[in-house]
N, C-alpha and C positions, 0 to 999 in steps of 0.2 A: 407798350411799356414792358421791359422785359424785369421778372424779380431776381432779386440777389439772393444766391445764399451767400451764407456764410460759413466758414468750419473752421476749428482751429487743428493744425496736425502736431502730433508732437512725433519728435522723432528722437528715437534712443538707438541710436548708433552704437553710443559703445557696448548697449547689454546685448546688441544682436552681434557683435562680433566678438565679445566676451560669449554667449552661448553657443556661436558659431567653432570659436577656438575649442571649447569642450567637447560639443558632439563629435567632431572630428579625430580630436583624442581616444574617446568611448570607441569611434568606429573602426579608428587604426589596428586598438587593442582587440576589438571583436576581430577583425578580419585577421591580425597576426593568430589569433586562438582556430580559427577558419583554416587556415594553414597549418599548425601544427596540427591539428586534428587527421589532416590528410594526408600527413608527410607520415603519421604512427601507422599510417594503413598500410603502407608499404615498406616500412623501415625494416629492413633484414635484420631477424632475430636469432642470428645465429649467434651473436653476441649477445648474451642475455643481458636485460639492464638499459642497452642502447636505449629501447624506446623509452625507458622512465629516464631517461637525461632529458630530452627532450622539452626545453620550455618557450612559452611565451611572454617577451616583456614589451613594454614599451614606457616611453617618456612624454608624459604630456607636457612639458613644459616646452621639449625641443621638438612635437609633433613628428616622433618617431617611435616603431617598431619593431621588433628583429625575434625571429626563431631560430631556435639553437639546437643543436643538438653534443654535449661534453661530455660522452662516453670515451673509455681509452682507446676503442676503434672505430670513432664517429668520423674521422677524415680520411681512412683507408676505406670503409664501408662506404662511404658517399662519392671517393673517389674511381675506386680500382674498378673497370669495367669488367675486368676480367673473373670476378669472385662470379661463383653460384649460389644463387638464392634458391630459397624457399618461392613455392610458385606464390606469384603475386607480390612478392617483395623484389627490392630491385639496388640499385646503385643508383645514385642522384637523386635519393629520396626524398631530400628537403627542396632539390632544386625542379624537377620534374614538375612537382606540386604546385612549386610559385609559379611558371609558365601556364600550367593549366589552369590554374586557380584565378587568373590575372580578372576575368570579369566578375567572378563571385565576390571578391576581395574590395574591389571598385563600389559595386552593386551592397554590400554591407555598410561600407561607409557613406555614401550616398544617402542608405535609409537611415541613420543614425542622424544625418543630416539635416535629413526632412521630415525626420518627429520631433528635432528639437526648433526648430525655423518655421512652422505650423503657423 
């Protein structure tokens, strides 16, 4: 004779995809701040200021991010290969970062994901 169990499951779809939409949000904005952090580390200060332009936003609603930088020489600095830096600072300062940065950024959201999905 074999015994039965019985169990009842409930399942809440929408609140795990409703806190799944959030964390993702949190993790976007963590990881954009991830990136500006490390784009100021090399951001050429010859231009005084550039680096306090520098911000992070993002949009939970449209699960997007962006850092910026809107000094009046943040697109010639970022640009011109040709400029002399300060050692350690560089040209492509925002963008250098986001190439390097690609699995820490991953890696941030992912945990944001999986303390709220627990």
């Amino acid at each position: 004779m074999t015994a039965k169990i019985r169990f009842d499951l409930k399942w809440h779809g929408g609140l795990a995809k409703t806190r799944e939409r959030a964390a993702t949000a949190r993790g976007l904005h963590n990881a954009a701040e991830h990136l500006l952090d490390k784009a100021v580390e090399v951001t050429p200060i010859e231009h005084l200021g550039l680096v306090e332009t520098g911000t992070a936003t993002s949009d939970a609603a449209q699960l997007r991010a962006a850092v910026s930088f809107d000094g009046e020489y943040a697109v010639v600095q970022h640009e011109d290969l040709e400029l002399d830096h300060d050692a350690g600072k560089t040209s492509k300062y925002l963008e250098a970062p986001f190439h390097a940065e690609q699995d820490e950024m991953r890696r941030i959201i992912a945990a944001e994901l999986g303390q709220e999905l627990r």
